[in-house]
PDB file of N, CA, C and O in Angstrom:
ATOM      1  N   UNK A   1     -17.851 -16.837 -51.339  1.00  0.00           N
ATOM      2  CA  UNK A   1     -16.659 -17.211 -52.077  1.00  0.00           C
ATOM      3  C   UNK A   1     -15.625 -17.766 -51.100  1.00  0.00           C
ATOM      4  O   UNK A   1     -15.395 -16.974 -50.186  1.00  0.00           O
ATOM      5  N   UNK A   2     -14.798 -19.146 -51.028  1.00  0.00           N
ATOM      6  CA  UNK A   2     -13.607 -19.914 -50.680  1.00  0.00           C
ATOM      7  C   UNK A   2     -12.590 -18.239 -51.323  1.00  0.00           C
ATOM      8  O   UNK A   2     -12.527 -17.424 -52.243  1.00  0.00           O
ATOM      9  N   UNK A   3     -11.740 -18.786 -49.454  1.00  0.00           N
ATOM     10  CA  UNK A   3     -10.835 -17.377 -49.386  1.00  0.00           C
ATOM     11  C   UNK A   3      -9.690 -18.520 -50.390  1.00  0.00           C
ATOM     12  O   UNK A   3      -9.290 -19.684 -50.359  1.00  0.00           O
ATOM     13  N   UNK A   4      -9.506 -17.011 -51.395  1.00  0.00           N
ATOM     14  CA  UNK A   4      -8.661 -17.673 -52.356  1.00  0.00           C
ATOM     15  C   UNK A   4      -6.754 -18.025 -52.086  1.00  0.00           C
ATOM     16  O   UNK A   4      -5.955 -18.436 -52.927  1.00  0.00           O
ATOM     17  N   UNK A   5      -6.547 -17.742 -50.899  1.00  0.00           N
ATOM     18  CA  UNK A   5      -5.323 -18.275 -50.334  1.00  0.00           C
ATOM     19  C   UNK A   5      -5.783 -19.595 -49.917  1.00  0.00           C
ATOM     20  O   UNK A   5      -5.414 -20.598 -50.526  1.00  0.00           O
ATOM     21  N   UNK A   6      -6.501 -19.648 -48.999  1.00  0.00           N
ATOM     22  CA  UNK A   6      -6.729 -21.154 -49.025  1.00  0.00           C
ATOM     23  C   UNK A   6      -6.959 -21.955 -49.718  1.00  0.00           C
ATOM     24  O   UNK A   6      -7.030 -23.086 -49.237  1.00  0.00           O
ATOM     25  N   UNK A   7      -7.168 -21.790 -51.060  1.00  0.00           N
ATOM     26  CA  UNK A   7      -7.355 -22.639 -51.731  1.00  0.00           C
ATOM     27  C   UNK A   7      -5.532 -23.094 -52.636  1.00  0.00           C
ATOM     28  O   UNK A   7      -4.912 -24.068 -53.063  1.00  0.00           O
ATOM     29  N   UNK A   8      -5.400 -21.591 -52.477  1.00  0.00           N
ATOM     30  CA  UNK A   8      -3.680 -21.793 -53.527  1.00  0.00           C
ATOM     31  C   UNK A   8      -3.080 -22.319 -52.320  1.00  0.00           C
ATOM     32  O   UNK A   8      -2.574 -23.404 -52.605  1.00  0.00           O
ATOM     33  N   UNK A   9      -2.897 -22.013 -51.002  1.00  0.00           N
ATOM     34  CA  UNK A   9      -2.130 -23.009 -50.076  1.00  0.00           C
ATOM     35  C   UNK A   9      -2.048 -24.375 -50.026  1.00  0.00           C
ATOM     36  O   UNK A   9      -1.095 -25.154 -49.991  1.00  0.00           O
ATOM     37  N   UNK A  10      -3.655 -24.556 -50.032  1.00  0.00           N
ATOM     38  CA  UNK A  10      -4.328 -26.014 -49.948  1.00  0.00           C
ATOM     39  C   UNK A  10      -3.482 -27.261 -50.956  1.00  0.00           C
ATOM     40  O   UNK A  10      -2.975 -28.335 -50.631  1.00  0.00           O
ATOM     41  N   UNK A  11      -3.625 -26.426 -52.563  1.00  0.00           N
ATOM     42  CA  UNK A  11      -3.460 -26.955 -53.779  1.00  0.00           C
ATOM     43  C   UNK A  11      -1.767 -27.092 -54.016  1.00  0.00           C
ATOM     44  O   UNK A  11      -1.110 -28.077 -54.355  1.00  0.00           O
ATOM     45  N   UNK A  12      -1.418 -25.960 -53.758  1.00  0.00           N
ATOM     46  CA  UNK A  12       0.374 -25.778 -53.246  1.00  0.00           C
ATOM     47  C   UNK A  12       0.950 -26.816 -52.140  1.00  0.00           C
ATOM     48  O   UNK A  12       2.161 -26.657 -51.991  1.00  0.00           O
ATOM     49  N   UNK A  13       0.606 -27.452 -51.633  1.00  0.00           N
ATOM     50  CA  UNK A  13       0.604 -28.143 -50.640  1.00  0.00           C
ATOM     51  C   UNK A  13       0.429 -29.842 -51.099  1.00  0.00           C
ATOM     52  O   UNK A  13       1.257 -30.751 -51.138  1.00  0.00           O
ATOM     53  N   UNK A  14      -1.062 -29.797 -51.421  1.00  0.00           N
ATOM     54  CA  UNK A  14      -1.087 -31.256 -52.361  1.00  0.00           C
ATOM     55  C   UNK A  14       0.287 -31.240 -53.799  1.00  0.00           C
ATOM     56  O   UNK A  14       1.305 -31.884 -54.054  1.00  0.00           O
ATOM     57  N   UNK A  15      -0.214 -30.495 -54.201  1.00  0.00           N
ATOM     58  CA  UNK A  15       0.891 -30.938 -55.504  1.00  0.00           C
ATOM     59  C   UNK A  15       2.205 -31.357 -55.180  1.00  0.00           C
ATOM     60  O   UNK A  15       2.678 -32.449 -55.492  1.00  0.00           O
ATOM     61  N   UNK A  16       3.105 -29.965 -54.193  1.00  0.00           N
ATOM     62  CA  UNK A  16       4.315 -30.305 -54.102  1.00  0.00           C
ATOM     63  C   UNK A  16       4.073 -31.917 -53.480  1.00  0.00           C
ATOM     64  O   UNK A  16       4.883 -32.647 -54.051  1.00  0.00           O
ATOM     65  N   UNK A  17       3.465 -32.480 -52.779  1.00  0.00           N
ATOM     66  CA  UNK A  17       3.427 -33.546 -52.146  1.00  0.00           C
ATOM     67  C   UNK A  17       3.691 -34.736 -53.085  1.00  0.00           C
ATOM     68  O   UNK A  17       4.266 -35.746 -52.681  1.00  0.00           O
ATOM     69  N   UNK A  18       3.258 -34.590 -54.341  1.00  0.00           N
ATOM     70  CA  UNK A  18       2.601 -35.543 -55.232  1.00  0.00           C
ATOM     71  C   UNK A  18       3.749 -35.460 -56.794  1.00  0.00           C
ATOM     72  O   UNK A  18       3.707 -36.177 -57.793  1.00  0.00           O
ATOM     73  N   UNK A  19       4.646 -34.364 -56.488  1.00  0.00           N
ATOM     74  CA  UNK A  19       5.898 -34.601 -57.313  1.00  0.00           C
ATOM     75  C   UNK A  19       6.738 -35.305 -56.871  1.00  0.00           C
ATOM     76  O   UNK A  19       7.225 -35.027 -55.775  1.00  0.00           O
ATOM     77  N   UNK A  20       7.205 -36.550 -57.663  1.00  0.00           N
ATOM     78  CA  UNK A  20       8.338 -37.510 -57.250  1.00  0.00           C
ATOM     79  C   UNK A  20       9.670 -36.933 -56.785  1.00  0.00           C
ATOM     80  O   UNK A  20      10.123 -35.831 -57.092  1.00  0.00           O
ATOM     81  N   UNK A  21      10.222 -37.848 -56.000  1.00  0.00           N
ATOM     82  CA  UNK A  21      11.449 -36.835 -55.346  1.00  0.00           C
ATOM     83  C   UNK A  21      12.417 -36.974 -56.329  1.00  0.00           C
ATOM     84  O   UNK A  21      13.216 -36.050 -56.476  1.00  0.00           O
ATOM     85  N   UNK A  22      12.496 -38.022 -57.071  1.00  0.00           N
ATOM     86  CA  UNK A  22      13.691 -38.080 -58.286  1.00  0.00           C
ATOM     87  C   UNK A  22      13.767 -36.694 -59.076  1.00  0.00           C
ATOM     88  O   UNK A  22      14.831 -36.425 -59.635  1.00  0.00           O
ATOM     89  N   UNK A  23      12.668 -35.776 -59.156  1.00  0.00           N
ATOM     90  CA  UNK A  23      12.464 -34.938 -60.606  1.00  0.00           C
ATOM     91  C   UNK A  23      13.514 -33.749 -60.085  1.00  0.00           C
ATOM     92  O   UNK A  23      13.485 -33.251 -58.959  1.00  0.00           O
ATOM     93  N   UNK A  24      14.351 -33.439 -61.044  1.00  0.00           N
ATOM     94  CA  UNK A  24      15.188 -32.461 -60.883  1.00  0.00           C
ATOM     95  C   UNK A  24      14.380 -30.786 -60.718  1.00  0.00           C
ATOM     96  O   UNK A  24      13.500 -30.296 -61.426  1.00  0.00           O
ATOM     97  N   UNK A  25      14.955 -30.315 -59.731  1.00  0.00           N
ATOM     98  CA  UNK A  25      14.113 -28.854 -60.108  1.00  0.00           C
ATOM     99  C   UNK A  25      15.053 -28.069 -61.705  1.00  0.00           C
ATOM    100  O   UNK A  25      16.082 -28.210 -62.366  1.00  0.00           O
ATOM    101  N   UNK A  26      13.969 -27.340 -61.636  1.00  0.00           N
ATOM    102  CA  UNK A  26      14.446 -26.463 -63.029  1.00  0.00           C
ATOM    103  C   UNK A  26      14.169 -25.314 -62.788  1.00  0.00           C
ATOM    104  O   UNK A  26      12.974 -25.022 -62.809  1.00  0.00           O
ATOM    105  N   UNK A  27      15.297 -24.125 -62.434  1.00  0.00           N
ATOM    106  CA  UNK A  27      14.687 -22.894 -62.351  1.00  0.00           C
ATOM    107  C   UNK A  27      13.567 -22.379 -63.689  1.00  0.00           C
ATOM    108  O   UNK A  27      13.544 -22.805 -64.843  1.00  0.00           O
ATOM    109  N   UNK A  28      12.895 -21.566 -63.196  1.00  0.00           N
ATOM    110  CA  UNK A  28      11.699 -20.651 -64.572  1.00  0.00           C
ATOM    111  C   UNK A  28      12.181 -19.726 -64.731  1.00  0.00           C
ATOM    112  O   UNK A  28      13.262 -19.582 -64.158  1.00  0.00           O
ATOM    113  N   UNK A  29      11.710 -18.697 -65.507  1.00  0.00           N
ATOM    114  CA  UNK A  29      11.671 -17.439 -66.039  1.00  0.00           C
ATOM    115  C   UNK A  29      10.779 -16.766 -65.001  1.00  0.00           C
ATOM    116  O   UNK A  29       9.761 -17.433 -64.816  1.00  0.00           O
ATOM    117  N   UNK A  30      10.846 -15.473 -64.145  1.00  0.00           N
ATOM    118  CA  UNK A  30       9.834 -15.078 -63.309  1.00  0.00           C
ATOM    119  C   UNK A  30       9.236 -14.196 -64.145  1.00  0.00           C
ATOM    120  O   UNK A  30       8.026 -14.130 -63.930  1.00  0.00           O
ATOM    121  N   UNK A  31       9.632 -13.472 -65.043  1.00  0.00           N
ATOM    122  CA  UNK A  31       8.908 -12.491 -66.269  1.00  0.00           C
ATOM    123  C   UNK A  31       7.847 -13.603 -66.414  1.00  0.00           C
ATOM    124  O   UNK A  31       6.919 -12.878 -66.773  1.00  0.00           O
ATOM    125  N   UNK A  32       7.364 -14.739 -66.394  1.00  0.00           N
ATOM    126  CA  UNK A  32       6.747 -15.278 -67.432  1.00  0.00           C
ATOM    127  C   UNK A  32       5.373 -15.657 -66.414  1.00  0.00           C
ATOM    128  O   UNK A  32       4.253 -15.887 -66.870  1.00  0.00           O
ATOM    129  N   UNK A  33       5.748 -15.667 -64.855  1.00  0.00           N
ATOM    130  CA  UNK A  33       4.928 -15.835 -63.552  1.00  0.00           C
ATOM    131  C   UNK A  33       4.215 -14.505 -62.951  1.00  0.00           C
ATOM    132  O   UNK A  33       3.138 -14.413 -62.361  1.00  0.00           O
ATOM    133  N   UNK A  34       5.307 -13.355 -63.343  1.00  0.00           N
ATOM    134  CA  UNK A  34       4.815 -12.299 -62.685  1.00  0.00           C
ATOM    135  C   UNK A  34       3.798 -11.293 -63.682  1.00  0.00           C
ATOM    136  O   UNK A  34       3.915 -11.147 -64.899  1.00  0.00           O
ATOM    137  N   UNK A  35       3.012 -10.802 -62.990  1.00  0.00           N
ATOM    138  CA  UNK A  35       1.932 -10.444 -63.321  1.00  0.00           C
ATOM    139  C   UNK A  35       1.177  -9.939 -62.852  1.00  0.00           C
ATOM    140  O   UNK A  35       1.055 -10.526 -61.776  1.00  0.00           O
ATOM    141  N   UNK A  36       0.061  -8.689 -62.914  1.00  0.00           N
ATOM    142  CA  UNK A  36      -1.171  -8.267 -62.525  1.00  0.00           C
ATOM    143  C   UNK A  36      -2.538  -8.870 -63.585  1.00  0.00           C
ATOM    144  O   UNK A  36      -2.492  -8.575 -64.779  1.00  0.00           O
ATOM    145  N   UNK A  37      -3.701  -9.700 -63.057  1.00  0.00           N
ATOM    146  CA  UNK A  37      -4.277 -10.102 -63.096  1.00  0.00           C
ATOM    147  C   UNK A  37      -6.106  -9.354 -62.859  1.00  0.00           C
ATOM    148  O   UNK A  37      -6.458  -9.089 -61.710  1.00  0.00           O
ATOM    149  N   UNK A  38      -6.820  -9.167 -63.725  1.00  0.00           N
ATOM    150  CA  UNK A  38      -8.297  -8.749 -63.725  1.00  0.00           C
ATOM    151  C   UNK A  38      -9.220  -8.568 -63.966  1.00  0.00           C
ATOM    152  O   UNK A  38      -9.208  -7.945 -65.028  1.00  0.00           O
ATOM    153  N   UNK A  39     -10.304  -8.744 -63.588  1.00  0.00           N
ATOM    154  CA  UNK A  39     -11.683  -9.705 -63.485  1.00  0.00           C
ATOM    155  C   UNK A  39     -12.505  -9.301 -62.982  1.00  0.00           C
ATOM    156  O   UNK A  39     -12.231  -8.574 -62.027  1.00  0.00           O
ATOM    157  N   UNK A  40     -14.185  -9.555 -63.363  1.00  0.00           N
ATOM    158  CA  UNK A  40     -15.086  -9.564 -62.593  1.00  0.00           C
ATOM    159  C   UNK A  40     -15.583 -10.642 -62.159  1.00  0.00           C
ATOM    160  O   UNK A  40     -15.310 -11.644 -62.820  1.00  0.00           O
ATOM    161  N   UNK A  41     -16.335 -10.791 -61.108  1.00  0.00           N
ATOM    162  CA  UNK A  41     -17.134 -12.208 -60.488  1.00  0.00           C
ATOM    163  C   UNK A  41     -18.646 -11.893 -61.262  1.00  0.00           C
ATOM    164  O   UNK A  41     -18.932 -10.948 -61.998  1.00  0.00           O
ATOM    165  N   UNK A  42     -19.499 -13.045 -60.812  1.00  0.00           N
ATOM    166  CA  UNK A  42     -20.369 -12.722 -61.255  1.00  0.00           C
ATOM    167  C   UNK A  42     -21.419 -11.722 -60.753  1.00  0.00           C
ATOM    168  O   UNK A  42     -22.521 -11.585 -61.284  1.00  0.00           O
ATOM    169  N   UNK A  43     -21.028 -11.098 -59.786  1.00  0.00           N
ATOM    170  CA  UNK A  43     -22.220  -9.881 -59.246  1.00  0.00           C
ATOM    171  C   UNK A  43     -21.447  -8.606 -59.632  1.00  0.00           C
ATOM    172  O   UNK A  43     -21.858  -7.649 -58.975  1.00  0.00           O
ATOM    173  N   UNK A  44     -20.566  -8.324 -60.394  1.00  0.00           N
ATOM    174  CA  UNK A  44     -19.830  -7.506 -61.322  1.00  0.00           C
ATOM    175  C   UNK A  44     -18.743  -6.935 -60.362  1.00  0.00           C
ATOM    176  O   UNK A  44     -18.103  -5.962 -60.761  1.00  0.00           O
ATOM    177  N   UNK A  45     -18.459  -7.491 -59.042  1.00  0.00           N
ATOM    178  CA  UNK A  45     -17.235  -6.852 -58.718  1.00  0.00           C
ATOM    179  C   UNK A  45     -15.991  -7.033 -59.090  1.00  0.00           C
ATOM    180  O   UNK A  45     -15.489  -8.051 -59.567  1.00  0.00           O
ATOM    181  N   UNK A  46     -15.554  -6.118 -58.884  1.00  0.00           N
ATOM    182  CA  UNK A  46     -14.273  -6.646 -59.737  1.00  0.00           C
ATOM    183  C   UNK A  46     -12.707  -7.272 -58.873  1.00  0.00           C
ATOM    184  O   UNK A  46     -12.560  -7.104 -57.662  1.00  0.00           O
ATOM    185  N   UNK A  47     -11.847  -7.853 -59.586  1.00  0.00           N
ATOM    186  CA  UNK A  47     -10.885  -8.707 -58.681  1.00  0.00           C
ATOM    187  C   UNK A  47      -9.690  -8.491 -59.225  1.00  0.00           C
ATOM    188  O   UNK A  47      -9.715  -8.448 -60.455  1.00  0.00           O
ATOM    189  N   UNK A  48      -8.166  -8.272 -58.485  1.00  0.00           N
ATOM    190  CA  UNK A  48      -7.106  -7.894 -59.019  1.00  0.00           C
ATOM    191  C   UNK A  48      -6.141  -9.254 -58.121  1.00  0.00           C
ATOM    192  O   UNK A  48      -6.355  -9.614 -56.964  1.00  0.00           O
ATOM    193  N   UNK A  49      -5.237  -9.727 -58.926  1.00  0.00           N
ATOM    194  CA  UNK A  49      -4.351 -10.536 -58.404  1.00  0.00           C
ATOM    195  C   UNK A  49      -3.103 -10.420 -58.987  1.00  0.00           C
ATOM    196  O   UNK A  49      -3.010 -10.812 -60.150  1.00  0.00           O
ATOM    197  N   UNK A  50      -2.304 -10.053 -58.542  1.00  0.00           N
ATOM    198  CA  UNK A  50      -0.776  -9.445 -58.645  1.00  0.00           C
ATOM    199  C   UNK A  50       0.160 -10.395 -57.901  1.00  0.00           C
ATOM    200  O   UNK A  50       0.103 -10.655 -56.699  1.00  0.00           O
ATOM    201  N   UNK A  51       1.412 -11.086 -59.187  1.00  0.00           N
ATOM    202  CA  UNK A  51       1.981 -11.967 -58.494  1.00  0.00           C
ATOM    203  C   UNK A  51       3.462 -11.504 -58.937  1.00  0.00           C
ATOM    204  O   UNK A  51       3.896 -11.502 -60.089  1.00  0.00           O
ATOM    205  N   UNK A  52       4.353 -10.987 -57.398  1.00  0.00           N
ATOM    206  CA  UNK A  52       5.434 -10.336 -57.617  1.00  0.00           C
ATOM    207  C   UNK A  52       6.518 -11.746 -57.054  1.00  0.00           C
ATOM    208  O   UNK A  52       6.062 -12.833 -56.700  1.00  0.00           O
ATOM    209  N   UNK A  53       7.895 -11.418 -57.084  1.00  0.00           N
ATOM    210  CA  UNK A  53       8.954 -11.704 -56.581  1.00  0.00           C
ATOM    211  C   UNK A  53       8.770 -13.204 -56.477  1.00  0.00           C
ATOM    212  O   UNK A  53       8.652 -13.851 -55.436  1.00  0.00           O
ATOM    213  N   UNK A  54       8.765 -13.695 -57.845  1.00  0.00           N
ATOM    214  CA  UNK A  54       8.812 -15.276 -58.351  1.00  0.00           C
ATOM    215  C   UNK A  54      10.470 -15.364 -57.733  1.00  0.00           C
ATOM    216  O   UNK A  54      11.345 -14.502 -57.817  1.00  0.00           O
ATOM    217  N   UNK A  55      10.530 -16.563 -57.173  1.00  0.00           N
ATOM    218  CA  UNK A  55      12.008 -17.314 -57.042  1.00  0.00           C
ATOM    219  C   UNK A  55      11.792 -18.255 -56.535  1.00  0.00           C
ATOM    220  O   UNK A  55      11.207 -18.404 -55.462  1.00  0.00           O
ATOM    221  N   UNK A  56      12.470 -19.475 -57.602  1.00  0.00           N
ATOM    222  CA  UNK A  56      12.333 -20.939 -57.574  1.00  0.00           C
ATOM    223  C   UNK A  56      10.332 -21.141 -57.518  1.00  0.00           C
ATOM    224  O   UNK A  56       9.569 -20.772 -58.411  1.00  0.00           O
ATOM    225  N   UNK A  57       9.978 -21.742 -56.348  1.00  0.00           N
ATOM    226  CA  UNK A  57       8.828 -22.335 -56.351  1.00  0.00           C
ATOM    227  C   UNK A  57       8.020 -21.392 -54.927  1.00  0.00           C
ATOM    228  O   UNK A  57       7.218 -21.731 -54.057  1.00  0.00           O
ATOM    229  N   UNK A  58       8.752 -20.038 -55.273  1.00  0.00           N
ATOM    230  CA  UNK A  58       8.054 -18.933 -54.124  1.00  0.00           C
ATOM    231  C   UNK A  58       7.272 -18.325 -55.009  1.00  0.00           C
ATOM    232  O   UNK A  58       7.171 -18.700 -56.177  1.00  0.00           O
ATOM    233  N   UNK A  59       6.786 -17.541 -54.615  1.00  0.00           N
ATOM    234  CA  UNK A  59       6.228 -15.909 -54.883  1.00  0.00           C
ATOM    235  C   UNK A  59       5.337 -15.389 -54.107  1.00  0.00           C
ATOM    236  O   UNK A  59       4.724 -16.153 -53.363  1.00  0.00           O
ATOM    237  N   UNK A  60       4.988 -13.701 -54.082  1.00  0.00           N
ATOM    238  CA  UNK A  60       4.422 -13.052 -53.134  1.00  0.00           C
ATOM    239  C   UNK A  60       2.916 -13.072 -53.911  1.00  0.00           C
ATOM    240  O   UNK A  60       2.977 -13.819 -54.888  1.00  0.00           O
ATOM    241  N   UNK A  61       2.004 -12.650 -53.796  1.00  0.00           N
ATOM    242  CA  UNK A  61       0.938 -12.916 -54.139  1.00  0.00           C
ATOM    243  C   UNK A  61       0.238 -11.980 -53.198  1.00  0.00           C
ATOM    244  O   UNK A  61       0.280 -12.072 -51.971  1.00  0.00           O
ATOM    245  N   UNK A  62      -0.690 -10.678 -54.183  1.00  0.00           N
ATOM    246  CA  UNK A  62      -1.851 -10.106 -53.747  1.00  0.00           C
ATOM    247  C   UNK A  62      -2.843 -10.006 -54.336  1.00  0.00           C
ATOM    248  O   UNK A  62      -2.982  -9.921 -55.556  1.00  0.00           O
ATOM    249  N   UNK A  63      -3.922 -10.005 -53.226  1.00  0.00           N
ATOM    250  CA  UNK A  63      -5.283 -10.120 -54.078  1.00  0.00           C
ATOM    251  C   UNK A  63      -6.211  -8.742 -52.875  1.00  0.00           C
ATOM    252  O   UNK A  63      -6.012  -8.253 -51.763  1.00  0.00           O
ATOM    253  N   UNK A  64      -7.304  -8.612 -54.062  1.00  0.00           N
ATOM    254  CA  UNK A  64      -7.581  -7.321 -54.022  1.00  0.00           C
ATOM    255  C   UNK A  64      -8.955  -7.088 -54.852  1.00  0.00           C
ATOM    256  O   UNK A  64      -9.063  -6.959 -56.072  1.00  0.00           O
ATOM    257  N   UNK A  65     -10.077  -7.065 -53.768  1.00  0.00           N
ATOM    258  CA  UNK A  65     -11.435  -7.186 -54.886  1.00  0.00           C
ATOM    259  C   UNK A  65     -12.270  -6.438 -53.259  1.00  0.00           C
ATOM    260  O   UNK A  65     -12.395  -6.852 -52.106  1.00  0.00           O
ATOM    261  N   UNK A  66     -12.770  -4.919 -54.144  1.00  0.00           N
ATOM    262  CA  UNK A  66     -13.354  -4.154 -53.142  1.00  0.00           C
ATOM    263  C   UNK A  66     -12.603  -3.933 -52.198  1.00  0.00           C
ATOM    264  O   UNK A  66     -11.417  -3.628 -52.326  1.00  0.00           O
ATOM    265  N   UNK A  67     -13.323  -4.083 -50.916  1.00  0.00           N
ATOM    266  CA  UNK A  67     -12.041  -3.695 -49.400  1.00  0.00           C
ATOM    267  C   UNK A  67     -11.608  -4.529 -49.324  1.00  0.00           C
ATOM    268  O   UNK A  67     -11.131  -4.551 -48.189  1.00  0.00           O
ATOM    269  N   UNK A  68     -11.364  -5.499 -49.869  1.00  0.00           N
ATOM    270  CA  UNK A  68     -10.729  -6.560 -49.453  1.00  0.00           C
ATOM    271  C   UNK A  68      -9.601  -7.035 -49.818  1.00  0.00           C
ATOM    272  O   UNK A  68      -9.847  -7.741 -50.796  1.00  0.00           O
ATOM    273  N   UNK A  69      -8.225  -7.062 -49.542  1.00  0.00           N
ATOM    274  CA  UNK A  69      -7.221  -7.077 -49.207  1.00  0.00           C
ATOM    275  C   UNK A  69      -6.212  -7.900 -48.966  1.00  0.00           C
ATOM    276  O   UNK A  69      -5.951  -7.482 -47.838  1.00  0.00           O
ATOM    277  N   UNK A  70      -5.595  -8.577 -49.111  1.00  0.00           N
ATOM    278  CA  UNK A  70      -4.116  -9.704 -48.562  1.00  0.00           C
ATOM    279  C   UNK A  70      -2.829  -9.631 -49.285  1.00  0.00           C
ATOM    280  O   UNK A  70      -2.766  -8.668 -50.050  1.00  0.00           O
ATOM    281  N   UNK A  71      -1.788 -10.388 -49.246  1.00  0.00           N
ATOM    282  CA  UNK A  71      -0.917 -10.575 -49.627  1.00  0.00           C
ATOM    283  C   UNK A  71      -0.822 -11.572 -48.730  1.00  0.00           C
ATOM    284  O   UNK A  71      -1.445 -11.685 -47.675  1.00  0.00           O
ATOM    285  N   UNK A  72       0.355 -12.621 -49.408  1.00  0.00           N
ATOM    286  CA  UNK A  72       0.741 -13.825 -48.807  1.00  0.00           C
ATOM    287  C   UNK A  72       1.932 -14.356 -49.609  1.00  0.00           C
ATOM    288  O   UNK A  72       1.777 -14.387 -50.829  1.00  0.00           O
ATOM    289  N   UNK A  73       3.007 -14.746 -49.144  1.00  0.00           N
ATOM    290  CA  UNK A  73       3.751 -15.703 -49.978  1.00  0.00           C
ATOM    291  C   UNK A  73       3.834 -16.868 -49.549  1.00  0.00           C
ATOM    292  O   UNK A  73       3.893 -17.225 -48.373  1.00  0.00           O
ATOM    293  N   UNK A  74       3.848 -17.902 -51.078  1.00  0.00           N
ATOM    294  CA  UNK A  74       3.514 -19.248 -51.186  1.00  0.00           C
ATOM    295  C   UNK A  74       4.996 -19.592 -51.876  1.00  0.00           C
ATOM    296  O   UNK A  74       5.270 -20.746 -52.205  1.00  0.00           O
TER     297      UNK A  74
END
């Protein structure tokens, strides 16, 4: 499995790139971003992704499937 920060960095990275600079930002609602998230893959383990402390076009972000472990903010 692609470590799944690299991929939200990767993609976080292209996009902001690819929004015109004219577009006004618009704050969000973070109730509506934040969240615990969960799942199995297909060999039945299971996967948790928890996305805290939305502000503007931040947030903290953990993920969590078996020992495996991170947090990162994007």
């Amino acid at each position: 499995m692609a470590d799944v920060f690299s991929i939200l960095s990767a993609n976080y990275k292209t996009v902001g790139l690819s929004v015109p600079s004219k577009t006004p930002y618009v704050p969000v609602d973070p109730t509506l971003y934040q969240g615990d998230w969960t799942g199995k893959y297909a060999d039945n383990k299971s996967v948790k992704i928890t996305v805290s402390n939305v502000t503007g076009f931040r947030a903290k972000v953990h993920y969590q499937s078996g020992s495996t472990t991170n947090t990162r903010t994007f």
